[in-house]
C-alpha positions as CSV (number, residue, x, y, z in Angstrom):
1,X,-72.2,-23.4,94.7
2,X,-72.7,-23.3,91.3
3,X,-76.0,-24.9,89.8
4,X,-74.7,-27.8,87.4
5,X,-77.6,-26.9,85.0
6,X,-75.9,-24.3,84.2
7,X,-73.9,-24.0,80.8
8,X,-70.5,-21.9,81.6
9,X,-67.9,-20.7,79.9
10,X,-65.0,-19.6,80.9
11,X,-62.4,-16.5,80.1
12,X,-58.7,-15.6,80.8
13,X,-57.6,-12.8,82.7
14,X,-55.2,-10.4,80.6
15,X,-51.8,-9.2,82.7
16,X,-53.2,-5.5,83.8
17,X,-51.9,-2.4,82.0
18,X,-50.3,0.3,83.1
19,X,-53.4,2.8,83.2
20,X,-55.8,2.3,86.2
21,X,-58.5,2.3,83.4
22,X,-56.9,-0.8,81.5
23,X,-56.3,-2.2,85.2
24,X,-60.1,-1.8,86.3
25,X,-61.7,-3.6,83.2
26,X,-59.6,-6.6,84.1
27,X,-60.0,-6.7,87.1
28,X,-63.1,-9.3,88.2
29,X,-63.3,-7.4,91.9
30,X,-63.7,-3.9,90.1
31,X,-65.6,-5.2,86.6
32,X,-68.0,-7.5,88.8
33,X,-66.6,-11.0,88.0
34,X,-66.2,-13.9,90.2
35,X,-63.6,-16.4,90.4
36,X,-64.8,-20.0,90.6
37,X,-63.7,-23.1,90.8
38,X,-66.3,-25.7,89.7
39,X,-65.7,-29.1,90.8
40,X,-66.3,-31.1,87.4
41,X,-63.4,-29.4,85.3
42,X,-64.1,-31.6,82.2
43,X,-68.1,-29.6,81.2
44,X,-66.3,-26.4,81.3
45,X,-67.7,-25.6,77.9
46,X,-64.4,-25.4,75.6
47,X,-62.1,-26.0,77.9
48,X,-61.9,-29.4,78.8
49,X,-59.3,-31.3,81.1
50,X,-58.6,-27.8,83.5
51,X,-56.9,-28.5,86.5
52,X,-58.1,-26.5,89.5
53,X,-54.6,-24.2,90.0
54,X,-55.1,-23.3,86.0
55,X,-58.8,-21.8,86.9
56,X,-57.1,-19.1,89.3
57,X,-57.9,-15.4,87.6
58,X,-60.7,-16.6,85.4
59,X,-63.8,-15.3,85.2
60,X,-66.4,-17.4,84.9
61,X,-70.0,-16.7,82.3
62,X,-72.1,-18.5,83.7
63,X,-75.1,-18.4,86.8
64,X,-74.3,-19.1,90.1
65,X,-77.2,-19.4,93.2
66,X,-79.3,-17.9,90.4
67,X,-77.5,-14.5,89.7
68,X,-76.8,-13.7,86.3
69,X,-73.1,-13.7,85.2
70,X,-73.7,-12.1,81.7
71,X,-70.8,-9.6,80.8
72,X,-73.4,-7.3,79.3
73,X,-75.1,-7.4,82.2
74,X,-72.0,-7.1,84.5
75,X,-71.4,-4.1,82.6
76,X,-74.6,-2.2,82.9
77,X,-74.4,-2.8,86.4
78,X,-70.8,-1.1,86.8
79,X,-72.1,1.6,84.5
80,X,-75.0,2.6,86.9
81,X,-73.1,2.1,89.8
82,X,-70.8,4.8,88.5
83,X,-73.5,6.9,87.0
84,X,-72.0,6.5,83.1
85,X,-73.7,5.2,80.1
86,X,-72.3,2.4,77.9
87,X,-70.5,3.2,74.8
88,X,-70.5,0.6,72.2
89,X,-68.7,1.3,69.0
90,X,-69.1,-1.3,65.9
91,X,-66.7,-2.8,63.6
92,X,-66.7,-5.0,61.0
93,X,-64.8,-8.4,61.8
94,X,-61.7,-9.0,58.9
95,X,-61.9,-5.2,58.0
96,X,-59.5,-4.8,56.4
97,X,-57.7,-7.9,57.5
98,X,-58.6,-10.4,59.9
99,X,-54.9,-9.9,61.6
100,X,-55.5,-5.7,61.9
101,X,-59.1,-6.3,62.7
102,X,-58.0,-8.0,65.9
103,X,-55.6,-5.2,66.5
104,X,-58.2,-2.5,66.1
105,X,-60.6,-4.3,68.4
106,X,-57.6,-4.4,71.1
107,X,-57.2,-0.8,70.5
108,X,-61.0,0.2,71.2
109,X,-61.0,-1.7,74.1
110,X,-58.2,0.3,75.4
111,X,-59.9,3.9,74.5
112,X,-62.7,2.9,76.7
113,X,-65.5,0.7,75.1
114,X,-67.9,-0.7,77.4
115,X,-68.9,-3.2,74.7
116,X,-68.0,-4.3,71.6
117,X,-70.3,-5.3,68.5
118,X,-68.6,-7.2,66.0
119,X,-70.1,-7.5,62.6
120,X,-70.0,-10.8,60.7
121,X,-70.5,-9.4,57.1
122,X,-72.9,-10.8,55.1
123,X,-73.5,-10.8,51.3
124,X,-77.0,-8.9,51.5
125,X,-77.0,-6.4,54.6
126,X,-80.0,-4.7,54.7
127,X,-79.6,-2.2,57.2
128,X,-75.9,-1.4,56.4
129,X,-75.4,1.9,54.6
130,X,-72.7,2.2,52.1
131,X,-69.6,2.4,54.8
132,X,-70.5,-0.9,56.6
133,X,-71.5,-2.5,53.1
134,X,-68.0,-1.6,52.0
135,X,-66.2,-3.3,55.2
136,X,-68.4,-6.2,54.8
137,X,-67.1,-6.5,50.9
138,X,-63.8,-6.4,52.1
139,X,-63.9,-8.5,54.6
140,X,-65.7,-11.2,52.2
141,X,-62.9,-10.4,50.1
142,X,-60.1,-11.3,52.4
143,X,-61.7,-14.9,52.5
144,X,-63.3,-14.1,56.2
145,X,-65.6,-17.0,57.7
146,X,-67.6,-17.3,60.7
147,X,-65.1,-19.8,62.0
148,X,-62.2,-17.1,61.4
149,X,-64.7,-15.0,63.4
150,X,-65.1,-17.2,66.3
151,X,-61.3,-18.1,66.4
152,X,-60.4,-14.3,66.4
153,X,-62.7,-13.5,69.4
154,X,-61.0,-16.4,71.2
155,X,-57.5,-14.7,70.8
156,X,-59.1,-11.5,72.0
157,X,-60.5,-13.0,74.9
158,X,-57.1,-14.3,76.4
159,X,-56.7,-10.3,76.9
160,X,-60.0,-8.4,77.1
161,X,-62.9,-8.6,79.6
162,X,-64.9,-6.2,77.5
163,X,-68.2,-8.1,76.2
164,X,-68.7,-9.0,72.8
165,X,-71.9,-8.5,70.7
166,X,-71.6,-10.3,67.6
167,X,-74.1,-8.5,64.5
168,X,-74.8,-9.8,61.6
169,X,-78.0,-11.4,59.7
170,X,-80.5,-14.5,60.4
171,X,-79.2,-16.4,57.3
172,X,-76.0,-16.6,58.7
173,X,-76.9,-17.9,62.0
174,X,-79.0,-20.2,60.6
175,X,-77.0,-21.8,57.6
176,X,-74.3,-22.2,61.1
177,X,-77.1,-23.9,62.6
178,X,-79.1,-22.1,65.7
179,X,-78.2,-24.2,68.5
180,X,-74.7,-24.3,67.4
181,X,-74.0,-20.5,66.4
182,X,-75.0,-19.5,70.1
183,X,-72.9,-22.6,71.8
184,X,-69.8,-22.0,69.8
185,X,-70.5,-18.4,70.3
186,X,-70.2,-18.5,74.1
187,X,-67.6,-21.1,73.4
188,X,-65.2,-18.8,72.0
189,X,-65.9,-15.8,73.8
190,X,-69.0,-14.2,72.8
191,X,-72.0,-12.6,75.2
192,X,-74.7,-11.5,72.8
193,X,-75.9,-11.5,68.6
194,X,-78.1,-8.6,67.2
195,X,-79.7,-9.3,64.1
196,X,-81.1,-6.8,62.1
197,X,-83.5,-8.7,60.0
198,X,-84.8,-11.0,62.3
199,X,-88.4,-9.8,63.5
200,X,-89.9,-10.6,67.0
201,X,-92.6,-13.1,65.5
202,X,-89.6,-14.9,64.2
203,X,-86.9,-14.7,66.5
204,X,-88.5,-17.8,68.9
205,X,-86.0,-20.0,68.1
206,X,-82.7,-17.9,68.7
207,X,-84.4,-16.2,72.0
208,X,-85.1,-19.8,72.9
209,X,-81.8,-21.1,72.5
210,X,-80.4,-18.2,73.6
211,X,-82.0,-18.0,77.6
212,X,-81.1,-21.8,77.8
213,X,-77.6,-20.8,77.5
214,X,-77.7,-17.5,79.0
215,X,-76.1,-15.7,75.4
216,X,-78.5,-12.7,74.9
217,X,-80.6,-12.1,72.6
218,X,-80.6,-8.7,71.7
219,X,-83.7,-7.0,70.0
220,X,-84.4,-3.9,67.7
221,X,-86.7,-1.0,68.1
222,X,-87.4,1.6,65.9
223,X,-89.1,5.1,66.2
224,X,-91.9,3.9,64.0
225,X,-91.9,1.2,67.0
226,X,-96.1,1.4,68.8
227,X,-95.7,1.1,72.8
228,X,-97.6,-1.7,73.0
229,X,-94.9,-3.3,70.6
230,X,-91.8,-1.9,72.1
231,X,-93.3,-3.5,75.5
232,X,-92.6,-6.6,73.8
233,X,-89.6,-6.4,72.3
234,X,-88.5,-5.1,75.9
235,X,-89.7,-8.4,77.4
236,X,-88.4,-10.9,75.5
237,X,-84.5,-8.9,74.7
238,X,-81.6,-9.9,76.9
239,X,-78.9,-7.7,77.6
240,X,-80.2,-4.1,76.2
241,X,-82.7,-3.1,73.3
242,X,-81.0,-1.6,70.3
243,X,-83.2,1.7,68.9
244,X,-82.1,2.1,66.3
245,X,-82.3,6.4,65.7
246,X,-83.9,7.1,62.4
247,X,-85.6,5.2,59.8
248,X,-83.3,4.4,57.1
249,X,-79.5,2.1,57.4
250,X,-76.3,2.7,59.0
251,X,-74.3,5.7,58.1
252,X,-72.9,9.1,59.9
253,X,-75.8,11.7,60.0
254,X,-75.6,15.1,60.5
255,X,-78.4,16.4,62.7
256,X,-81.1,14.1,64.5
257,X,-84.5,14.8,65.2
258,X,-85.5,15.6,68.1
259,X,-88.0,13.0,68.9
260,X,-85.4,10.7,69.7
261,X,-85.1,12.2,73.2
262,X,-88.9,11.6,73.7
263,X,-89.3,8.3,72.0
264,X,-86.5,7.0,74.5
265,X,-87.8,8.4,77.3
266,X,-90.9,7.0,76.7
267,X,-89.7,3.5,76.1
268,X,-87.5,3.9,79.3
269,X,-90.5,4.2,81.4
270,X,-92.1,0.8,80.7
271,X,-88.7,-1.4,81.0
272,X,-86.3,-1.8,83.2
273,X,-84.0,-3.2,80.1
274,X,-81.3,-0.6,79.4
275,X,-82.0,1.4,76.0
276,X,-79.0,2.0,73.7
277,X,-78.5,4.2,70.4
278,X,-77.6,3.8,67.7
279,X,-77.3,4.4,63.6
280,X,-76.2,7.6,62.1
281,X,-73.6,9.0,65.7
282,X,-70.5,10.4,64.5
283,X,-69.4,13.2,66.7
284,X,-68.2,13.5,70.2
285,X,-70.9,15.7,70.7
286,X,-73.6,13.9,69.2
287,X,-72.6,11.3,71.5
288,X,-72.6,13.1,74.4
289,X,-76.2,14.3,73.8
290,X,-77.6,11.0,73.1
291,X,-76.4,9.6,76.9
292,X,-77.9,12.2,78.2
293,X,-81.4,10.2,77.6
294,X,-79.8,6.5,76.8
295,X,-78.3,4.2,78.8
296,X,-75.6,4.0,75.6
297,X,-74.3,5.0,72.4
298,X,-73.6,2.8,69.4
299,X,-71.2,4.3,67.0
300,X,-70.1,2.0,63.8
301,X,-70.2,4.1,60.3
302,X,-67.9,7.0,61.8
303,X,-64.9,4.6,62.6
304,X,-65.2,2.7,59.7
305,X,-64.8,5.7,57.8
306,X,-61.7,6.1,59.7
307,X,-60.7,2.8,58.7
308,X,-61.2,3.4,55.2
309,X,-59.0,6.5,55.4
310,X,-55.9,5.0,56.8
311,X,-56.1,2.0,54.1
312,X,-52.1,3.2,53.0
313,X,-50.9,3.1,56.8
314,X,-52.6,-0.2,58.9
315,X,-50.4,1.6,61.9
316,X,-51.8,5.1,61.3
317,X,-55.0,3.3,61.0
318,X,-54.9,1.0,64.9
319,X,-53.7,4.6,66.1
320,X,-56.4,7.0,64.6
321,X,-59.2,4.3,65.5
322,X,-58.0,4.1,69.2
323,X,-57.9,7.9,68.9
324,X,-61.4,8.7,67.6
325,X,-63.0,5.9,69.9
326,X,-61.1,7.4,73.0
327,X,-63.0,10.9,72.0
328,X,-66.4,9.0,71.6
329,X,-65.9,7.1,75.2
330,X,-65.1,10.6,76.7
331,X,-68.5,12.0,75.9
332,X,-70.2,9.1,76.3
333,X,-68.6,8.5,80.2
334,X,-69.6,12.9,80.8
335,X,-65.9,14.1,80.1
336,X,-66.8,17.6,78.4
337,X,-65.5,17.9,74.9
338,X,-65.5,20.8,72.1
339,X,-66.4,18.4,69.4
């Protein structure tokens, strides 16, 4: 029985692909979906006037006898089960076209992402470094909109099961309007926002919003980030807390320091929230030595650079992305690479 309280939303199964991988992420018995058929077909949020035979291979976001039916949550819970960490690469949505975006989002999906953040660009990014400032200019450029945004993730949801993450900043959310960024949000396809510049003191409102419509919520912490405070951030995040690796913006780093493997540690140990990194991971083997300590890896600079290489060839560029993200996803998931 599913509580009528409950807000849901509802997403179509892709036909599986050929490699058991593709097959397993669409599959709602192996990816930890359910298949549901509520009885008042019109409040499906966004897809009103379904017919019970049309809700066959859908999987529904929602709650049902109080479980949580959050994708990012669904995930994390395959992960464990299968002893992996989450990888979670970044790019920027309408980079370099709205119409290649969604084709380079299809192809990450395929190399093995566990989630996907999409960045809505914004005029004034304060955490973006120079790569993700560039994608954001170009997306601008290309006459992207949140609505473009929200439209594209639709499409993409008609064929992955993957959860989306939308990033971007508070201004944007809130010229959208709160309540209806995080409805339109789940409407179209969406399971999370992180927002860089939105502090814990302020981010009441969006939390709020967000746990009455089960859309999580997710929060930053930083290695400047006091226990005390990171116990907080822990409580009130939904789906994972972001740390974010070094203290400075986005962009591919060299070498890390090594407190970043202690800091982690010691936030693991008073949450039960799954800790992800992120800023500055480039290589394979970076990644592979950050899940040894986090329960995932966020990568974004490193495949926007090879974005920005490939700007002659937009089918060199789908095929190097899905390459380099396939190399990240083997070290994340413990396949051993020389990289």
């Amino acid at each position: 029985m599913i509580h009528q309280a409950a807000p849901l939303a509802i997403a179509p199964l892709a036909p599986l692909g050929t490699s058991r991988d593709r097959q397993d992420r669409l599959n709602p018995a192996v990816y930890g979906g359910d298949v549901y058929e509520p009885p008042q077909y019109e409040s499906i949020l966004g897809n009103p006037g379904l017919q019970p035979g049309e809700l066959k291979g859908y999987i529904v976001h929602g709650r049902k006898d109080g479980e949580i039916m959050n994708r990012i949550d669904q995930a994390f819970k395959r992960l464990r089960e299968e002893g992996k960490k989450a990888f979670i690469p970044y790019v920027t949505a309408g980079d370099p076209d709205m119409a290649v975006s969604k084709e380079i989002i299809g192809a990450i999906a395929d190399a093995g992402a566990d989630i996907i953040e999409i960045g809505i660009p914004f005029s004034d990014p304060l955490a973006d470094g120079p790569t993700i400032q560039r994608a954001g200019d170009r997306s601008l450029s290309g006459g992207c909109s949140v609505k473009k945004i929200m439209n594209m993730v639709k499409e993409l949801r008609g064929s992955i099961c993957v959860p989306f993450v939308f990033m971007t900043y508070f201004n944007v959310i809130l010229s959208y309007g709160i309540e209806r960024f995080v409805a339109d949000s789940l409407k179209y396809g969406a399971d999370g926002v992180i927002v860089p510049d939105l502090p814990l003191e302020e981010a009441g409102m969006l939390i709020k919003e967000g746990a009455k419509q089960d859309f999580s919520v997710i929060l930053l912490s930083a290695p400047t980030t006091p226990i005390d405070r990171f116990k907080k951030i822990a409580a009130r995040s939904r789906g994972f807390v972001y740390y974010v690796s070094l203290t400075g913006v986005t962009g591919a780093r060299k070498t890390f320091s090594d407190k970043i493997s202690d800091n982690v540690k010691k936030f693991k140990k008073v949450t039960s929230m799954p800790v992800c990194v992120g800023f500055g991971i480039s290589k394979p083997r970076h990644a592979a030595e950050m899940a040894q300590f986090a329960d995932g890896v966020i990568v974004g600079s490193a495949i926007i650079n090879v974005i920005e290489k490939n700007m002659g060839s937009k089918k060199k560029m789908i095929k190097d992305v899905g390459k380099f993200t396939k190399s990240i996803a083997r070290a994340v998931h413990g396949v051993i690479t020389e990289n």
